[in-house]
N, CA, C and O atoms as CSV, one atom per row, in Angstrom:
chain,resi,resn,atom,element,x,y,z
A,1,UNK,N,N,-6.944,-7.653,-11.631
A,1,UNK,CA,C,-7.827,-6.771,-10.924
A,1,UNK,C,C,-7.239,-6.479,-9.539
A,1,UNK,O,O,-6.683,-7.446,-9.019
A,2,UNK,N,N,-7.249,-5.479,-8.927
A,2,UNK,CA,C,-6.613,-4.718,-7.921
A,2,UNK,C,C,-7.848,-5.331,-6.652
A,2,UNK,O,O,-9.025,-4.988,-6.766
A,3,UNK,N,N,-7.538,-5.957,-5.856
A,3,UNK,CA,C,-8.355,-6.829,-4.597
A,3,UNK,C,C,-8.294,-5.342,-3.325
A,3,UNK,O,O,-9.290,-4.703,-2.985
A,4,UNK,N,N,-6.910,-5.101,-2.841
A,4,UNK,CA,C,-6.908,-3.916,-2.271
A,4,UNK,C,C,-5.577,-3.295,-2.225
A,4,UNK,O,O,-4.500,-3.724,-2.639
A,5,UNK,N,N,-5.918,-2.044,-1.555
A,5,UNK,CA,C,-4.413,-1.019,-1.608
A,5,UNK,C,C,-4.361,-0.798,-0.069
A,5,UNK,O,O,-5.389,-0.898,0.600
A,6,UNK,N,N,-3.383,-0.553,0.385
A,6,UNK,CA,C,-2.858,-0.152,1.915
A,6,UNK,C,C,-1.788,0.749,1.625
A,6,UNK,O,O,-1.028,0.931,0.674
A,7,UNK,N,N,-1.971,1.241,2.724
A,7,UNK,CA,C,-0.273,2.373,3.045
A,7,UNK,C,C,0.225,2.165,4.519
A,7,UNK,O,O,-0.392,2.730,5.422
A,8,UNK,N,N,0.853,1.710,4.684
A,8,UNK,CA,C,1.296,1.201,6.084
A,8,UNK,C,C,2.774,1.827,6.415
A,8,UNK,O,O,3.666,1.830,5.567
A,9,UNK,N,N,2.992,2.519,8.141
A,9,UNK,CA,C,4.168,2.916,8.058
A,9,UNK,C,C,5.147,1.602,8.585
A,9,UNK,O,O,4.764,0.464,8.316
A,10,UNK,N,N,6.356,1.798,9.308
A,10,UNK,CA,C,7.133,1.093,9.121
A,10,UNK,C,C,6.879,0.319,10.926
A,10,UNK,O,O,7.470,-0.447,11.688
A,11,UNK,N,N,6.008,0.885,10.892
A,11,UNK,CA,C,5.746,0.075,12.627
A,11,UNK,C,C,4.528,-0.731,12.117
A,11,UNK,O,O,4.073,-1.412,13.036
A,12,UNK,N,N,3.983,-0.851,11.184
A,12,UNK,CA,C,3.090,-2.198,11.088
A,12,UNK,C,C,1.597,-1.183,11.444
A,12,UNK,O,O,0.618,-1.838,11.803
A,13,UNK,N,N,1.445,0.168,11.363
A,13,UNK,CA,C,0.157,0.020,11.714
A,13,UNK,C,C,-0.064,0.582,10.021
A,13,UNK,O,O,0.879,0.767,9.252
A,14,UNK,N,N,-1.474,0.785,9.683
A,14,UNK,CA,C,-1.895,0.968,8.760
A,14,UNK,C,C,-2.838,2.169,8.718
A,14,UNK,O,O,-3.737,2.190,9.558
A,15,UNK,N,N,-2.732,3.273,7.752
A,15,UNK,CA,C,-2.811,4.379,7.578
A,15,UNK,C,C,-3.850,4.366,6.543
A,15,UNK,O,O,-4.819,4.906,7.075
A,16,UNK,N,N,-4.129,4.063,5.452
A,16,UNK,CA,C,-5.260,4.028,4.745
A,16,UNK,C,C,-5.131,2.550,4.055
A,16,UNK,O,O,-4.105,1.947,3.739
A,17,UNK,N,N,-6.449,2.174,3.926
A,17,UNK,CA,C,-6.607,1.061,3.364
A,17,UNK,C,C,-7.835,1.399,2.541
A,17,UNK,O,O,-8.639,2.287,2.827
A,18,UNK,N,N,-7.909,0.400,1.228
A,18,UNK,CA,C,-9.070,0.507,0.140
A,18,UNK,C,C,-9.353,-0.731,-0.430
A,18,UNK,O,O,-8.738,-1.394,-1.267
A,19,UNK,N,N,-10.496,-0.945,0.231
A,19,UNK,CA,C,-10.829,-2.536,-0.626
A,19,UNK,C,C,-11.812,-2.375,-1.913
A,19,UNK,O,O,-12.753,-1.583,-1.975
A,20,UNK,N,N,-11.396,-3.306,-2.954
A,20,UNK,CA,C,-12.491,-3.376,-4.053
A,20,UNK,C,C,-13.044,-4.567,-4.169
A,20,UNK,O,O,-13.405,-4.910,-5.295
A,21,UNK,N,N,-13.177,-5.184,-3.397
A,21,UNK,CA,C,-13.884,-6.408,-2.901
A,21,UNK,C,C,-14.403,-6.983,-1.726
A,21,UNK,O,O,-13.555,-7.555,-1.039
A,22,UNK,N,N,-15.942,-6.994,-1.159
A,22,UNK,CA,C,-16.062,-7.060,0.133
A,22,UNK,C,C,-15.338,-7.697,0.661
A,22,UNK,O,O,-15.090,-8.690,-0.025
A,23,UNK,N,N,-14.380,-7.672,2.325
A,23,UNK,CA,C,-14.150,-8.477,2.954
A,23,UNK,C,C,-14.664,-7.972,4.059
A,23,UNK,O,O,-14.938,-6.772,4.042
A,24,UNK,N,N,-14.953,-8.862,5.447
A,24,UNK,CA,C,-15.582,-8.493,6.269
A,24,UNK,C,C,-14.744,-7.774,7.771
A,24,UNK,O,O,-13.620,-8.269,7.861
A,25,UNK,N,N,-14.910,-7.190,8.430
A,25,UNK,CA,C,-14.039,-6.385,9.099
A,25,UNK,C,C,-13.242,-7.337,9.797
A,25,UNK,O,O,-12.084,-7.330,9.379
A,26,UNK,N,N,-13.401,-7.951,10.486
A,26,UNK,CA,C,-12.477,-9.161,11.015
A,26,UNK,C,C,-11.384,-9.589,10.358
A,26,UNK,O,O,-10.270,-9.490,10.871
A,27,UNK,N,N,-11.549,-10.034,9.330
A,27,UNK,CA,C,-11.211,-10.356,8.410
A,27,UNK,C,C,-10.084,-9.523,7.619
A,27,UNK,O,O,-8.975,-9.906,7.247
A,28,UNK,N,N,-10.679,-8.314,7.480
A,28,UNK,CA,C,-9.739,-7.199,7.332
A,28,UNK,C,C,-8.140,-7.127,8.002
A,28,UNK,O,O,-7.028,-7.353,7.524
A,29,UNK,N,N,-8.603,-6.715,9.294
A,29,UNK,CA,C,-7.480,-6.859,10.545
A,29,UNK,C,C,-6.580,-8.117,10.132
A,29,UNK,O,O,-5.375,-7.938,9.954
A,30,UNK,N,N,-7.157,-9.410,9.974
A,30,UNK,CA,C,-6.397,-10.857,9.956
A,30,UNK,C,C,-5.271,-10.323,8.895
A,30,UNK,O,O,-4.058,-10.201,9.067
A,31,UNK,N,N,-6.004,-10.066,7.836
A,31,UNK,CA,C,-5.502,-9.914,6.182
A,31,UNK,C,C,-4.194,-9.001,6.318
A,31,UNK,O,O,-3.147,-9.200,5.702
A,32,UNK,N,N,-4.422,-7.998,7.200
A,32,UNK,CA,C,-3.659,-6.596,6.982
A,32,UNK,C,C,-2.630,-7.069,7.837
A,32,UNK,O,O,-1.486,-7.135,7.389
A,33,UNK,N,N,-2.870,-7.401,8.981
A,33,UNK,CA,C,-1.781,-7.786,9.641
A,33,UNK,C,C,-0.582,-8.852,9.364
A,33,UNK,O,O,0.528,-8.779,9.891
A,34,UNK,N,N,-1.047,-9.977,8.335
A,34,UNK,CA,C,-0.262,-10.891,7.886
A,34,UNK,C,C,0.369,-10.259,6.583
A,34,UNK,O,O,1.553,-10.487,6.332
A,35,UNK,N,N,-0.338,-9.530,5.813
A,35,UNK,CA,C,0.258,-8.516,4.634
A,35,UNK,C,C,1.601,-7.680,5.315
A,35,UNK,O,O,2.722,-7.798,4.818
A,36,UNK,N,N,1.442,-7.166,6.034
A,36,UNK,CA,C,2.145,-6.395,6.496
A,36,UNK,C,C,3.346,-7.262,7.151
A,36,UNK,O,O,4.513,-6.931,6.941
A,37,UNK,N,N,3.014,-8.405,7.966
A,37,UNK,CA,C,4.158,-8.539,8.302
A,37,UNK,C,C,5.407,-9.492,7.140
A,37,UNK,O,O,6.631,-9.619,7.137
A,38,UNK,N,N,4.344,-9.965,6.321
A,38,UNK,CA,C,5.082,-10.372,4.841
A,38,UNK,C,C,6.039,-9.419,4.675
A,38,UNK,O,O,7.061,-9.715,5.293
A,39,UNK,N,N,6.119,-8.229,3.989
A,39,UNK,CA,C,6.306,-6.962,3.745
A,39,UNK,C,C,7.509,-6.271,4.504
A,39,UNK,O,O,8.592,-5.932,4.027
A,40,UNK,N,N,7.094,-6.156,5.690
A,40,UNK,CA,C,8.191,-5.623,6.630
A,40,UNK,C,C,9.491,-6.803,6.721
A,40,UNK,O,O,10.525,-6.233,6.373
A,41,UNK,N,N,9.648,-7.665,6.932
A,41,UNK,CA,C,10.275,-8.635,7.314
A,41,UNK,C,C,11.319,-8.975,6.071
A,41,UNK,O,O,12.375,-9.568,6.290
A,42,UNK,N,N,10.804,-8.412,4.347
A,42,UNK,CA,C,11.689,-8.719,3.336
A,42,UNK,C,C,12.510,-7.455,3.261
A,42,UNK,O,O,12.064,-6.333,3.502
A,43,UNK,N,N,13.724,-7.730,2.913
A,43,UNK,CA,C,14.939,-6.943,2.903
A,43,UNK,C,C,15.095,-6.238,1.273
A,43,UNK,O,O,14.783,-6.762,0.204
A,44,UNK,N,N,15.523,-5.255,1.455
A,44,UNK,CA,C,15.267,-4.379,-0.131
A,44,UNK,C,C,15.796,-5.028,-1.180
A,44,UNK,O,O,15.403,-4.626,-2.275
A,45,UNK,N,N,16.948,-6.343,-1.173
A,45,UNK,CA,C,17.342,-6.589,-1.847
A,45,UNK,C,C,16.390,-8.022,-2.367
A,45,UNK,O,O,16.647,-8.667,-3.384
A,46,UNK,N,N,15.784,-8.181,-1.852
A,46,UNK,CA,C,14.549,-8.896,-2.524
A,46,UNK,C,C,13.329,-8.324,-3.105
A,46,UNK,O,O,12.912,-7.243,-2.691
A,47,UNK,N,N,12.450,-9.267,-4.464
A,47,UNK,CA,C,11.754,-8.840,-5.248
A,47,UNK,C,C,10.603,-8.243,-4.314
A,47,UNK,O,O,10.313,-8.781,-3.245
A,48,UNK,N,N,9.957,-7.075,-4.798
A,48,UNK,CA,C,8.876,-6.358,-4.838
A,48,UNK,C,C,7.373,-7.105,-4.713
A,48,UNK,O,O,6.361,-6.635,-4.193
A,49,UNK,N,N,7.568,-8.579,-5.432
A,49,UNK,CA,C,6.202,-9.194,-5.701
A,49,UNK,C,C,6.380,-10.796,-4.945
A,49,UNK,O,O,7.310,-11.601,-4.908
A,50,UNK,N,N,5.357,-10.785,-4.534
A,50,UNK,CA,C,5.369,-11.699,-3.167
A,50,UNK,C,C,3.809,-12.515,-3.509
A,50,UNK,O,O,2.778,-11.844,-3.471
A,51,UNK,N,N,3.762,-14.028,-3.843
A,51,UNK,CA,C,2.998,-14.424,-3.832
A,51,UNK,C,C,1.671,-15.036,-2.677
A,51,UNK,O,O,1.959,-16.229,-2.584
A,52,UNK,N,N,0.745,-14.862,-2.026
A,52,UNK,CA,C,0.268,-14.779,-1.553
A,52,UNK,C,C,-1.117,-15.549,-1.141
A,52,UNK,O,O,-2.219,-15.089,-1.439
A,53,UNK,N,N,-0.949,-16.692,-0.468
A,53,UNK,CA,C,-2.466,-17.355,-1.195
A,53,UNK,C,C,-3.064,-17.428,-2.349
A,53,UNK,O,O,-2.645,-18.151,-3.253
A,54,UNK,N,N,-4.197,-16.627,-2.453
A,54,UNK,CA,C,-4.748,-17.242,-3.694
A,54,UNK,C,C,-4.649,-15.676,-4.809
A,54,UNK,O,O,-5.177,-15.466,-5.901
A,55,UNK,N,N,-3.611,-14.668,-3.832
A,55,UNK,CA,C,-3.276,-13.694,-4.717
A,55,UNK,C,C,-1.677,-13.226,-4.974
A,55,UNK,O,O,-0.726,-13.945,-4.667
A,56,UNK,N,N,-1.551,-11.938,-5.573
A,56,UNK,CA,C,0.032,-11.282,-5.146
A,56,UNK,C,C,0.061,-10.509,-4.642
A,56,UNK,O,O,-1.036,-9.951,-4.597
A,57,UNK,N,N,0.935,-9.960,-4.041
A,57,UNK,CA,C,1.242,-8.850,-3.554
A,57,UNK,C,C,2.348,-7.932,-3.747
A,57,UNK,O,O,3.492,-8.081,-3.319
A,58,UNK,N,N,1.729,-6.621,-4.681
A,58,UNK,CA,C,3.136,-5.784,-5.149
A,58,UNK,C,C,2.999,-4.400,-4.264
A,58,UNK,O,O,1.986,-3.707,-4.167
A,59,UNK,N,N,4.413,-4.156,-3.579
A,59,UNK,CA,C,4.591,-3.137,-2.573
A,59,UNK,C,C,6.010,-2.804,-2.761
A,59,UNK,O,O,6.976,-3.508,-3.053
A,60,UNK,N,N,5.848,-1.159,-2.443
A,60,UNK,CA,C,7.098,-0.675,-2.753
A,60,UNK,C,C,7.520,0.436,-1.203
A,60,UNK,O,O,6.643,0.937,-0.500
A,61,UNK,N,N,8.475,0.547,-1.051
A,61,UNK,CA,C,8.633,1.245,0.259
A,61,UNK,C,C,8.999,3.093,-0.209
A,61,UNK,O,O,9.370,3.346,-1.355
A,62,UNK,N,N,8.890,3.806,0.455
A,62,UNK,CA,C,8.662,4.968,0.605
A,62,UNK,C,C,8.925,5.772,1.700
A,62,UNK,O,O,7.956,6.204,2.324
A,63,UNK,N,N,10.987,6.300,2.356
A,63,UNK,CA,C,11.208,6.449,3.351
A,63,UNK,C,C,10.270,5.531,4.630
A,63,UNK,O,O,10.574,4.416,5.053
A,64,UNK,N,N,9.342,6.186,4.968
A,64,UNK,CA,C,8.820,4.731,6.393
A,64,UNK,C,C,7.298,4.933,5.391
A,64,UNK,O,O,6.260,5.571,5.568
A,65,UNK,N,N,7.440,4.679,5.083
A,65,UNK,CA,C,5.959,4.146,4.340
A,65,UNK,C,C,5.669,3.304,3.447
A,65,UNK,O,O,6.078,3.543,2.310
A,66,UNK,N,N,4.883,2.073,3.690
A,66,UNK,CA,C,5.043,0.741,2.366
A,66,UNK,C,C,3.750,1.236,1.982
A,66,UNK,O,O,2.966,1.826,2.726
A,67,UNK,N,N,3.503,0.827,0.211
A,67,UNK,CA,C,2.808,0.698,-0.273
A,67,UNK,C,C,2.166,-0.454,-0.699
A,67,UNK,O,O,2.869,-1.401,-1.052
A,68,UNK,N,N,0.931,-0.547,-0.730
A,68,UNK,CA,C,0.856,-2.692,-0.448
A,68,UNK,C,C,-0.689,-2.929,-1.520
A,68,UNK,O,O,-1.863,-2.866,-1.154
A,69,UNK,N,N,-0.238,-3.156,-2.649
A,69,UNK,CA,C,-1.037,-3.468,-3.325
A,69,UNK,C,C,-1.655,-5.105,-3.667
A,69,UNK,O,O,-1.047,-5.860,-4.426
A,70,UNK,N,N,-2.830,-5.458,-3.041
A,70,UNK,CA,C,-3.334,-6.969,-3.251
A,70,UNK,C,C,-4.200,-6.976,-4.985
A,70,UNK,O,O,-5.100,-6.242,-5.392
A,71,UNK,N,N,-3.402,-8.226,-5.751
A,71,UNK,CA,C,-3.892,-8.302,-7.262
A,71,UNK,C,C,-3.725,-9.899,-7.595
A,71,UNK,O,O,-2.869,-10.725,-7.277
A,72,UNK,N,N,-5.311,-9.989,-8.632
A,72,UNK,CA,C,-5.286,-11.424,-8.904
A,72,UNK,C,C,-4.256,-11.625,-9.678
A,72,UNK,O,O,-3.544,-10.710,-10.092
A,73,UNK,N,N,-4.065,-13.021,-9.978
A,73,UNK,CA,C,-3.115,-13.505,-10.345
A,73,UNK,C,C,-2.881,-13.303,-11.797
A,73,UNK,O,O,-1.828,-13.700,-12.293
A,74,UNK,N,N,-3.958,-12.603,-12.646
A,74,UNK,CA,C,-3.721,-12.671,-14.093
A,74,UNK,C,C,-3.050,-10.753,-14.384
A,74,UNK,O,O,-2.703,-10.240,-15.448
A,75,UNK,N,N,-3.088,-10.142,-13.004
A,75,UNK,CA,C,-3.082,-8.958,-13.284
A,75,UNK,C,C,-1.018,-8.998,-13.298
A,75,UNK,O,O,-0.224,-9.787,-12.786
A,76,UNK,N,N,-0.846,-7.871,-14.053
A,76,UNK,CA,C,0.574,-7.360,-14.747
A,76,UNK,C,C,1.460,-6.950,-13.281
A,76,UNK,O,O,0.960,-5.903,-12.872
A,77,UNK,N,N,2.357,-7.302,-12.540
A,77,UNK,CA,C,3.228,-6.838,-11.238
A,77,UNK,C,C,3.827,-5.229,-12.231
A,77,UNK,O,O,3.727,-4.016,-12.042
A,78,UNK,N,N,4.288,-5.886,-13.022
A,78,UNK,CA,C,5.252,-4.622,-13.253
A,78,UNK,C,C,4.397,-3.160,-13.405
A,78,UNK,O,O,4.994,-2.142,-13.054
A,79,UNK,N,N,2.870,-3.026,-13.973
A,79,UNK,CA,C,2.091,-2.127,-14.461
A,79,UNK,C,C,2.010,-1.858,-12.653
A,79,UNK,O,O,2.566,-0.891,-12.131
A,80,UNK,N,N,1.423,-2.629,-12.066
A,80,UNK,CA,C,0.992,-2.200,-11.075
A,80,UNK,C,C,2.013,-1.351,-9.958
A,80,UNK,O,O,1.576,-0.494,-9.192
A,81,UNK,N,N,3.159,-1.684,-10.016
A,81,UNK,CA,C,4.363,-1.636,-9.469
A,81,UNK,C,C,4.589,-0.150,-9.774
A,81,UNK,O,O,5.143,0.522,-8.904
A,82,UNK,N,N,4.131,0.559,-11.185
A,82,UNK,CA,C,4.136,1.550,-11.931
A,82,UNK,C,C,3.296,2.351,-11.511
A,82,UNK,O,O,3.653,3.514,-11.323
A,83,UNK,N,N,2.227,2.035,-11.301
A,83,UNK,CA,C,0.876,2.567,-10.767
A,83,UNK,C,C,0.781,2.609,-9.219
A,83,UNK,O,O,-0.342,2.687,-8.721
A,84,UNK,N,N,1.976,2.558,-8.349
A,84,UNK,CA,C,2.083,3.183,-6.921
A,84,UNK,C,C,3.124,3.887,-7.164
A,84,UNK,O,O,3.204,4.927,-6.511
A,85,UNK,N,N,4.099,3.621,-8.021
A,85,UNK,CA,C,5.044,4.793,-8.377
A,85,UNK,C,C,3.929,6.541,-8.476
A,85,UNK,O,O,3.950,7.581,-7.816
A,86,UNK,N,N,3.099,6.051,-9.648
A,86,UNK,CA,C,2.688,6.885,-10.015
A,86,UNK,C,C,1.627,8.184,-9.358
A,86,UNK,O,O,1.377,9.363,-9.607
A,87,UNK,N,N,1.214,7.134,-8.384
A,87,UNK,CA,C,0.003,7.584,-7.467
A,87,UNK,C,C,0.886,8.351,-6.100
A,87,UNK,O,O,0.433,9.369,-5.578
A,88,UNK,N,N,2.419,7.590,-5.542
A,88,UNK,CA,C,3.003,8.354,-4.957
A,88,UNK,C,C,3.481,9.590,-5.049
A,88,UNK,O,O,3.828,10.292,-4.099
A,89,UNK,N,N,3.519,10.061,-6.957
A,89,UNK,CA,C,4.210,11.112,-7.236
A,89,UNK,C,C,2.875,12.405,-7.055
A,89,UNK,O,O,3.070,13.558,-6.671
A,90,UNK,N,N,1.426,11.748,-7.490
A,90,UNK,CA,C,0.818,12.625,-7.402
A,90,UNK,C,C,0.173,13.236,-5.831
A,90,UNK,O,O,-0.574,14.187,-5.599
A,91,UNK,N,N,0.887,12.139,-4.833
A,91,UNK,CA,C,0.333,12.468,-3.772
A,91,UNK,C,C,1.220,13.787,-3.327
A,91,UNK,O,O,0.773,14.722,-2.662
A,92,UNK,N,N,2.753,13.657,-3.896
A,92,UNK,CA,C,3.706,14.586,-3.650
A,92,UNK,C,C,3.271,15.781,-3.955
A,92,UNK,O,O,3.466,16.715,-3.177
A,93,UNK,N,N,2.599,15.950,-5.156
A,93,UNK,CA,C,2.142,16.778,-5.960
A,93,UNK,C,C,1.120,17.729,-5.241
A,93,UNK,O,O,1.316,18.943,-5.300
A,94,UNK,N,N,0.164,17.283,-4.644
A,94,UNK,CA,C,-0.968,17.578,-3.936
A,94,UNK,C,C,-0.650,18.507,-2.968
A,94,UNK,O,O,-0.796,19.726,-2.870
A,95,UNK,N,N,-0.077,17.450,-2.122
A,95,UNK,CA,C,0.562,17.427,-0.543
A,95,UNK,C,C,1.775,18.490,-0.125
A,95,UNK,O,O,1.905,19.069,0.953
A,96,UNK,N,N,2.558,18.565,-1.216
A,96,UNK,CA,C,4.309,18.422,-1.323
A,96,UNK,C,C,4.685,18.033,-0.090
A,96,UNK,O,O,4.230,18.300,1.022
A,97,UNK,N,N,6.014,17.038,-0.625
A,97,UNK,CA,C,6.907,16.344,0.195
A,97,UNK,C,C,6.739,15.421,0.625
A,97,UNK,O,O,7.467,15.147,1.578
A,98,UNK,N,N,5.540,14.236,0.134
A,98,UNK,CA,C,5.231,13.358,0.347
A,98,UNK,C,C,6.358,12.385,0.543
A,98,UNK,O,O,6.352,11.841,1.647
A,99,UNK,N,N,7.222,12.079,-0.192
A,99,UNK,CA,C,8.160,10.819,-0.093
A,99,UNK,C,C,9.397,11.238,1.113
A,99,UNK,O,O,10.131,10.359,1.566
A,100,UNK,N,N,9.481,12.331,1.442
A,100,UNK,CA,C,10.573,12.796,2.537
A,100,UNK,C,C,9.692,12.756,3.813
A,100,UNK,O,O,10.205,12.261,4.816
A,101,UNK,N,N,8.345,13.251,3.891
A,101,UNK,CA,C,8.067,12.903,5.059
A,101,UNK,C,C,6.377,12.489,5.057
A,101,UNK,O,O,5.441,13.228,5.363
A,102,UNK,N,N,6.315,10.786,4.519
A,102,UNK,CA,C,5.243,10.085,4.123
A,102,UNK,C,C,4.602,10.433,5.743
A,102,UNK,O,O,3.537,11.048,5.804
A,103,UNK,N,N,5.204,10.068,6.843
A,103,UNK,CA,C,4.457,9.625,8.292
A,103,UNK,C,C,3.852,10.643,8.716
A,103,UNK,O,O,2.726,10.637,9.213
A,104,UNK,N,N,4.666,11.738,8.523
A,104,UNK,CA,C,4.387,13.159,9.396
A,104,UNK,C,C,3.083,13.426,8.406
A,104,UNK,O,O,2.143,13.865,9.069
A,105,UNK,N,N,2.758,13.271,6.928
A,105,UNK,CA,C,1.931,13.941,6.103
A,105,UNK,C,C,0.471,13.116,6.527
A,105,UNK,O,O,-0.623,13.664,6.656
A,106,UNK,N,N,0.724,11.843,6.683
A,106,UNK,CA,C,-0.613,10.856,6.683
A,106,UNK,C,C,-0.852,10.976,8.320
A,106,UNK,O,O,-1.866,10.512,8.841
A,107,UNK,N,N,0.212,11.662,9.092
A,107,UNK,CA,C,-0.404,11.483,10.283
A,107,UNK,C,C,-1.536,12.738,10.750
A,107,UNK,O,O,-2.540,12.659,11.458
A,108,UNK,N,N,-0.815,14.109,9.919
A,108,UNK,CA,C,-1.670,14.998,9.385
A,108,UNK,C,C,-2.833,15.139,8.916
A,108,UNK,O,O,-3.602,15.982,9.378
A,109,UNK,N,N,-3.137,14.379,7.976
A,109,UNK,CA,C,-4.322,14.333,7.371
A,109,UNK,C,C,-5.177,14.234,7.401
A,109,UNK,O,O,-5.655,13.267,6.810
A,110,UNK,N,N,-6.172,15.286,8.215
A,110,UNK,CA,C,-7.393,15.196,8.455
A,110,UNK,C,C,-8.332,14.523,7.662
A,110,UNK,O,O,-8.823,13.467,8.060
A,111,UNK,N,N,-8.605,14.967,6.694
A,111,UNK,CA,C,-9.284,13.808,5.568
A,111,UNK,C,C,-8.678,13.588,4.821
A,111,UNK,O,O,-7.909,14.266,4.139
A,112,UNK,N,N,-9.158,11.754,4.852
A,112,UNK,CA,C,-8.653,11.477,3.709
A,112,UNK,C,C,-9.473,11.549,2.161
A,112,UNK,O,O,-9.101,11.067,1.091
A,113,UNK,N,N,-10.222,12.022,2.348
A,113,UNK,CA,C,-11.255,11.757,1.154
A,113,UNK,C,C,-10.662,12.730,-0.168
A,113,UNK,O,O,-10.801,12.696,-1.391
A,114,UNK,N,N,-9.979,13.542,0.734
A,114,UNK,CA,C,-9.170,14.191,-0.480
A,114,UNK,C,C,-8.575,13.618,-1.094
A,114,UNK,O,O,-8.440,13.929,-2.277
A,115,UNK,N,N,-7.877,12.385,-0.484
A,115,UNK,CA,C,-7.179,11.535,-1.023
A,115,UNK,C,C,-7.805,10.772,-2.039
A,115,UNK,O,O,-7.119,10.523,-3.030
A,116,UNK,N,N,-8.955,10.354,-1.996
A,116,UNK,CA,C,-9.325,9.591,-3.061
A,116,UNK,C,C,-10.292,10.289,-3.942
A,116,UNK,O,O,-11.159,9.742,-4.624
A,117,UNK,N,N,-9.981,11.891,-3.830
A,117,UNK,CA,C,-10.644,12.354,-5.290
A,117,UNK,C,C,-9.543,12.791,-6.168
A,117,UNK,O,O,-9.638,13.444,-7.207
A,118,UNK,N,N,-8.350,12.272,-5.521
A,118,UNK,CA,C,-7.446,12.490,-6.663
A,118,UNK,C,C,-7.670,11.643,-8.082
A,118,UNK,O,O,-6.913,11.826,-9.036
């Protein structure tokens, strides 16, 4: 089960986030900030899936933009791994040019809600 999704650029701040499980705003900040700096700090030539307390974490990078997916432990890395592939292509789709210029597009984006009636 998918805990939450982030899109974070390459300076550590965070651009959209989606939780499917309450956490409380404090809490949030703690979470995102230690996610992130997990994330930034591994070098491309290391794995994608990063174990995490009492979850994983599968994230894929995107010119300056990580994708940061939090999932319990029984859920599939590779499906999921597939499923930000997939969601990146349709953002391209939408948007165009999403993966050439992720920062400039999300910094754009007046709403995001468009975003999540994709």
């Amino acid at each position: 089960m998918i805990k939450f999704f982030l899109m974070v650029n390459k300076q550590g701040q965070t651009r959209l986030s989606r939780y499917y499980e309450h956490v409380e705003i404090h809490k949030r900040t703690m979470l995102e900030a230690e996610v992130i700096k997990h994330c930034l700090s591994r070098s491309k030539d290391q794995c994608s899936f990063i174990e995490y307390k009492d979850f994983k974490l599968v994230y894929r990078q995107y010119a300056a933009l990580f994708v940061v997916v939090g999932i319990n432990e029984t859920e599939n890395e590779m499906a999921v791994y597939e499923l930000i592939h997939n969601f990146v292509e349709v953002l391209d789709k939408y948007f165009s040019r999403v993966v050439s210029e992720t920062s400039n597009l999300l910094q754009n984006i007046s709403s995001l809600s468009k975003l999540w009636l994709l």
